[in-house]
C-alpha positions as CSV (number, residue, x, y, z in Angstrom):
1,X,12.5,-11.0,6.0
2,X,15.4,-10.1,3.8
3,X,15.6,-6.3,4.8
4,X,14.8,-5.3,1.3
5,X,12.1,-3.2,-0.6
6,X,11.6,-4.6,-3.8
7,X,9.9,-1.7,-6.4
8,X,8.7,-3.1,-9.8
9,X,8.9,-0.6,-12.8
10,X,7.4,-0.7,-15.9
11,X,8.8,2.3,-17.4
12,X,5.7,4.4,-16.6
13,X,5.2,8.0,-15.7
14,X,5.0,6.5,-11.9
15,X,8.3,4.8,-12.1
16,X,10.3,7.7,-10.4
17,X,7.8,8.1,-7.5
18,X,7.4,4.3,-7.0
19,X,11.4,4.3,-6.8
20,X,11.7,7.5,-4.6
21,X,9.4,6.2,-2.1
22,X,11.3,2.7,-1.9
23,X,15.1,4.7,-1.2
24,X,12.8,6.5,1.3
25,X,11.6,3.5,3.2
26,X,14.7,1.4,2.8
27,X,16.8,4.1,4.4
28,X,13.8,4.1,7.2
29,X,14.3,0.6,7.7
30,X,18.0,-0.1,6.9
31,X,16.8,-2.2,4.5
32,X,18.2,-2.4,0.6
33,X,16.5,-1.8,-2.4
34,X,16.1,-4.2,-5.3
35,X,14.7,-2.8,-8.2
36,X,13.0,-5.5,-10.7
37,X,11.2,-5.2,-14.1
38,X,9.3,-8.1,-15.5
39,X,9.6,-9.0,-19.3
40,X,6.6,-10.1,-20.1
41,X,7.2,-11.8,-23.8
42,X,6.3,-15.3,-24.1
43,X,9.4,-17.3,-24.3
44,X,8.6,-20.7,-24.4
45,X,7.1,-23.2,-27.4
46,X,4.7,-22.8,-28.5
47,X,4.4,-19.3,-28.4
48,X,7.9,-18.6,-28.2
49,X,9.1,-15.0,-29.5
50,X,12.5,-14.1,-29.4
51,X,13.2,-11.3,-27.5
52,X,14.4,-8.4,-29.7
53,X,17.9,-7.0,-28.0
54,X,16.5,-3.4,-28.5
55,X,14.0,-4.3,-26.0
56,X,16.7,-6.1,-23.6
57,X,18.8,-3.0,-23.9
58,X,16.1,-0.5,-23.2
59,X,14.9,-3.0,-20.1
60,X,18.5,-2.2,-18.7
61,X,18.5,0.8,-19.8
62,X,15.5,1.6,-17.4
63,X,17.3,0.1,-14.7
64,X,20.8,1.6,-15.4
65,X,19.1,5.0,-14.9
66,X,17.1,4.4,-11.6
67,X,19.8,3.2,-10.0
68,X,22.2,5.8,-11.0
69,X,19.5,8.8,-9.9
70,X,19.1,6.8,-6.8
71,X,22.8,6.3,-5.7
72,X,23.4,9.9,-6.3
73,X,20.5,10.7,-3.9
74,X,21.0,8.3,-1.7
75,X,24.9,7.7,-1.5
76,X,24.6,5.0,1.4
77,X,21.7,2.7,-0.1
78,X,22.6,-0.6,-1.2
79,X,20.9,-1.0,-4.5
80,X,20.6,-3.8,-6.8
81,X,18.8,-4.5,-10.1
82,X,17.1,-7.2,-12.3
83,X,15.2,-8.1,-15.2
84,X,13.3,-11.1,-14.8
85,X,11.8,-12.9,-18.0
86,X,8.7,-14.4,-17.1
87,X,4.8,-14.9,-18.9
88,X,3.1,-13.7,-15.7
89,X,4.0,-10.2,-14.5
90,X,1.9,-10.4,-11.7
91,X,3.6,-14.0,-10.2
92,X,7.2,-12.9,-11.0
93,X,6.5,-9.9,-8.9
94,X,5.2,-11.8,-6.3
95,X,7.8,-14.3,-6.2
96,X,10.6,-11.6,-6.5
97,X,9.2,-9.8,-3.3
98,X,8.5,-13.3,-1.6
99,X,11.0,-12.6,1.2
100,X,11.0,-9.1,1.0
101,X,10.0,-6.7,3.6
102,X,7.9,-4.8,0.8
103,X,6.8,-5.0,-2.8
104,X,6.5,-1.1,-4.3
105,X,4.6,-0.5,-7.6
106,X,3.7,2.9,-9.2
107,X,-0.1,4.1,-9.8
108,X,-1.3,6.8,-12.1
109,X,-3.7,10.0,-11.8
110,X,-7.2,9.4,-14.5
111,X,-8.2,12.3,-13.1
112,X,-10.3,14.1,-9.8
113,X,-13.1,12.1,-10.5
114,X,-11.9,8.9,-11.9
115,X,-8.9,9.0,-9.1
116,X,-5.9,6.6,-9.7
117,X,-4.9,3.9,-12.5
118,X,-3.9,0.6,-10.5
119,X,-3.6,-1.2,-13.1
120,X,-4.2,-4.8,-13.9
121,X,-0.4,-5.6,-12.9
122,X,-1.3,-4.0,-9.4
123,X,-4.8,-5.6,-9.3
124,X,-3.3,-9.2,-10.2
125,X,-0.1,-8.8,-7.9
126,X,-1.5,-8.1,-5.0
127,X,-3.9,-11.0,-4.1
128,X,-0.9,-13.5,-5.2
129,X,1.7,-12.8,-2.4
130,X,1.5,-12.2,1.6
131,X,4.4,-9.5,1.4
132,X,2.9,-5.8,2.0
133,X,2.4,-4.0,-1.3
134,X,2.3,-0.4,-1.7
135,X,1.4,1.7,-4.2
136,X,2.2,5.2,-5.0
137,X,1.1,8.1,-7.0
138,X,3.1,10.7,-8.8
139,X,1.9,13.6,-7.3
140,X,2.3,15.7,-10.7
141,X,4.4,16.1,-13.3
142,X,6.8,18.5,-13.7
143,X,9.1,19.8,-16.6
144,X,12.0,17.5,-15.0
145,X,10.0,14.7,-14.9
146,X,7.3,12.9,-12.8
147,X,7.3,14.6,-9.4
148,X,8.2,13.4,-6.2
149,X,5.8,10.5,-4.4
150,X,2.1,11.6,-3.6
151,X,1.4,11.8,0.2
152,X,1.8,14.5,3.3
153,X,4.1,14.9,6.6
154,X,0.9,13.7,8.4
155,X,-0.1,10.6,10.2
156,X,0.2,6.9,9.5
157,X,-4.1,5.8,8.9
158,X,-5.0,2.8,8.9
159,X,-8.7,1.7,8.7
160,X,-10.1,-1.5,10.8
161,X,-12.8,-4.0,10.7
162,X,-13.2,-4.7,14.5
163,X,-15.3,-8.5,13.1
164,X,-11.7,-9.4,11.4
165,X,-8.0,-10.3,13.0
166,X,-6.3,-7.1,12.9
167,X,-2.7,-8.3,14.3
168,X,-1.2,-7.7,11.0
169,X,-2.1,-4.2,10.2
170,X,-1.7,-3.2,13.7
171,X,1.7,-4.3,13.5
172,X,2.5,-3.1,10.3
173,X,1.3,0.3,11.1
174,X,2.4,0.9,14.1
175,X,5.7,0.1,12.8
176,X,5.4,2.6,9.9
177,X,4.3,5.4,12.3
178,X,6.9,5.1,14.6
179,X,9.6,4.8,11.9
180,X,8.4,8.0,10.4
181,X,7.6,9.6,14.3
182,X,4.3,10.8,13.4
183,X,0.8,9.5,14.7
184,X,-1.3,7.0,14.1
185,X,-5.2,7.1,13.2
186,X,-6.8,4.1,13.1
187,X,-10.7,4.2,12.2
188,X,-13.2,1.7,11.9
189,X,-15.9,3.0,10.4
190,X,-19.5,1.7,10.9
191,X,-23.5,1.5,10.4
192,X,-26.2,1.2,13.0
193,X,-27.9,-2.1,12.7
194,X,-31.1,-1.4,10.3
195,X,-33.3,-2.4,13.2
196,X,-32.4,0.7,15.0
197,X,-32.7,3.2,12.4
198,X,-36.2,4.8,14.2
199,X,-34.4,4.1,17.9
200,X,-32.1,7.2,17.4
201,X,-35.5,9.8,17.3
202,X,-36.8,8.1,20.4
203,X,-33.6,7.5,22.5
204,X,-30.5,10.0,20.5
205,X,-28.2,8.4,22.8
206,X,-28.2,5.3,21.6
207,X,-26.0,6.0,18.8
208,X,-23.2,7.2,20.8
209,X,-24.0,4.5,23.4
210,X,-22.7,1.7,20.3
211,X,-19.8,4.3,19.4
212,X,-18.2,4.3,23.1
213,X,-18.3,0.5,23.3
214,X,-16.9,0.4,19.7
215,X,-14.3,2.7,21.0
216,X,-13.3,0.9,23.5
217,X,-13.2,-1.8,22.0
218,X,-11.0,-0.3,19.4
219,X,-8.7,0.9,22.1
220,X,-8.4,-2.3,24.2
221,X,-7.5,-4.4,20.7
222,X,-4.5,-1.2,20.5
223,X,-3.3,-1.7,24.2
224,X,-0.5,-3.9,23.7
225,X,0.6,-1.8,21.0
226,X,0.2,1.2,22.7
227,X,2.7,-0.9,25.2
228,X,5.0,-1.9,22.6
229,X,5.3,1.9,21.4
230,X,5.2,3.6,24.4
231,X,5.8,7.2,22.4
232,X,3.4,6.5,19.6
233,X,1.0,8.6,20.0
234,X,-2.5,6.5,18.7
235,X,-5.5,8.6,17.7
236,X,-8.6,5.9,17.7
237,X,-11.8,6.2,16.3
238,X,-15.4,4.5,15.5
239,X,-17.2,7.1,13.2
240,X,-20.8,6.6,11.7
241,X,-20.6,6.2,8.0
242,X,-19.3,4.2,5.3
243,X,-15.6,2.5,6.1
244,X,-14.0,3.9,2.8
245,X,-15.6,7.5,3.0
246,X,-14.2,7.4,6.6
247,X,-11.0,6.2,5.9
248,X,-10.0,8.4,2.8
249,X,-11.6,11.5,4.5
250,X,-8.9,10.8,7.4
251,X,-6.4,10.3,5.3
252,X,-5.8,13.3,3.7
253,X,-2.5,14.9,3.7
254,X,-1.9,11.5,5.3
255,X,2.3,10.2,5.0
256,X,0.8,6.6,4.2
257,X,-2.8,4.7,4.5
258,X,-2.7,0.9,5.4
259,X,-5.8,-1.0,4.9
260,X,-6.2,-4.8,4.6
261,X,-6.7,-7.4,2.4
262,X,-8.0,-11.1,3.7
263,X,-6.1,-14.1,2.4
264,X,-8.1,-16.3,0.4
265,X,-7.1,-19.9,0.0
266,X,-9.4,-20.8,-2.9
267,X,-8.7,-19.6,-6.7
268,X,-12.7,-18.4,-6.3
269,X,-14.2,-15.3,-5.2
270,X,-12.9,-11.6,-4.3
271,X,-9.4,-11.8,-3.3
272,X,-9.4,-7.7,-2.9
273,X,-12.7,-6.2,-0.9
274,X,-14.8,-3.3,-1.9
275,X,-13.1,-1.1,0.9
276,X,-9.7,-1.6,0.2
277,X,-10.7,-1.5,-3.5
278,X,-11.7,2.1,-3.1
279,X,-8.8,3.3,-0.7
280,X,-6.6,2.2,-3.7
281,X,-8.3,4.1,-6.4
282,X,-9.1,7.1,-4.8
283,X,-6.6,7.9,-1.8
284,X,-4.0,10.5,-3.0
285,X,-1.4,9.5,-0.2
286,X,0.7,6.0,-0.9
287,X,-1.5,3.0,-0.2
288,X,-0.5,0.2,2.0
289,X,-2.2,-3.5,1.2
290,X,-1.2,-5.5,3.8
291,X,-2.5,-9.5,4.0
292,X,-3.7,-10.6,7.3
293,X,-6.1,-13.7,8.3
């Protein structure tokens, strides 16, 4: 790791909270913060179009100004800048955060219903690199400009399949709660088995029989983190219900939600689940994807 967040901006409404929340984490971390936009415009034969110098000047332009509102609120961060010409935004992302602790992007209110805008630039990024993406919502706008990044003073949540390795977002978490000193809830939602759905009327224990050993479960996979962050203090749960219901209802108010995203090899298949898919579209707090195996 380079000890950088790296925050793409596209000149959205979600540019000022996507850039906000990166000063925020780098000063966190100690960390620096590169701020990138991706040109997009094809610039090789045979579809090359020469790139008008208005646009060039307004690219900077966009960069100029979020590092000079940045450096004013955050005096001590290092903060660096670049365009990057490229026919993929999605892979010049990813290979501009390659090395970097974190890879920032914006995301935008449809509505109560609808929930958030990710985007096909955040949808396409984040199954093409291993660095932690996080995306982040304006929480309003104001007459100023876009408000400050979406999200509470409440705990780091993070939500668990207990079937999958869950080294990476345990790490990850833990590491973001104890940066920020606030708890951490981790939840792993779950179903009984359909064979059992008439055992409950005959036996109502049986139910909380599977949550306990799911508990502990949860709770022994925590215990050397628990160890590493002695302070931390670790709320654990297995809840009835489904994952992404659990998870959002957790996490509201919540100062960031990790969920996880399995790394697929093969160009084929889903390369972002259903449960992650959700958390990012409806969670109001900032959304952490991070890759694990």
């Amino acid at each position: 790791m380079s000890h950088r967040i790296t925050a793409g901006l596209d000149g959205s409404d979600a540019d000022r909270a996507c850039a906000d929340w990166a000063a925020e984490e780098a000063e966190l971390r100690g960390a620096d913060v590169d701020l990138v936009h991706v040109e997009d415009w094809p610039l090789s034969a045979p579809f090359a179009v020469p790139l008008p110098e208005s646009r060039r000047s307004w690219t900077e332009g966009l960069l100029a100004r979020a590092r000079q509102r940045l450096a004013r609120e955050h005096p001590a961060l290092a903060i660096s800048t670049r365009r990057i010409d490229g026919l993929a935004t999605a892979d010049a992302l990813a290979s501009a955060a390659a090395d970097a602790d974190l890879l920032v992007l914006g995301s935008r209110r449809l509505g109560a219903v609808a929930g958030f805008f990710i985007g096909s630039t955040g949808s396409d990024t984040i199954p093409r690199t291993e660095t932690p993406v996080v995306l982040v919502r304006a929480a309003a706008e104001s007459p100023d400009g876009p408000a400050e990044p979406a999200g509470g003073d409440g705990p780091v949540v993070v939500g668990v399949d207990l079937r999958s390795n869950c080294d990476r977002l345990f790490a990850f978490a833990c590491e973001e709660a104890h940066l920020r000193s606030c708890p951490l809830v981790v939840i792993h939602g779950w179903s009984p088995p359909p064979m059992l759905a008439y055992v409950p009327t005959l036996d109502p224990g049986v139910e909380e029989e599977i949550a306990d050993r799911l508990e502990a479960r949860l709770r022994e996979l925590l215990s050397p983190w628990a160890r590493k962050y002695p302070r931390l203090v670790i709320d654990s749960r297995a809840v009835i219900g489904q994952p992404a219901v659990q998870i959002l209802e957790a996490a509201s108010g919540a100062a960031l939600v990790v969920v996880g995203r399995r790394i697929r090899r093969s160009a084929l298949g889903t390369h972002i689940g259903p449960l992650t898919h959700a958390v990012m579209h409806h969670a109001t707090s900032p959304v952490a994807v991070v890759a694990h195996d």
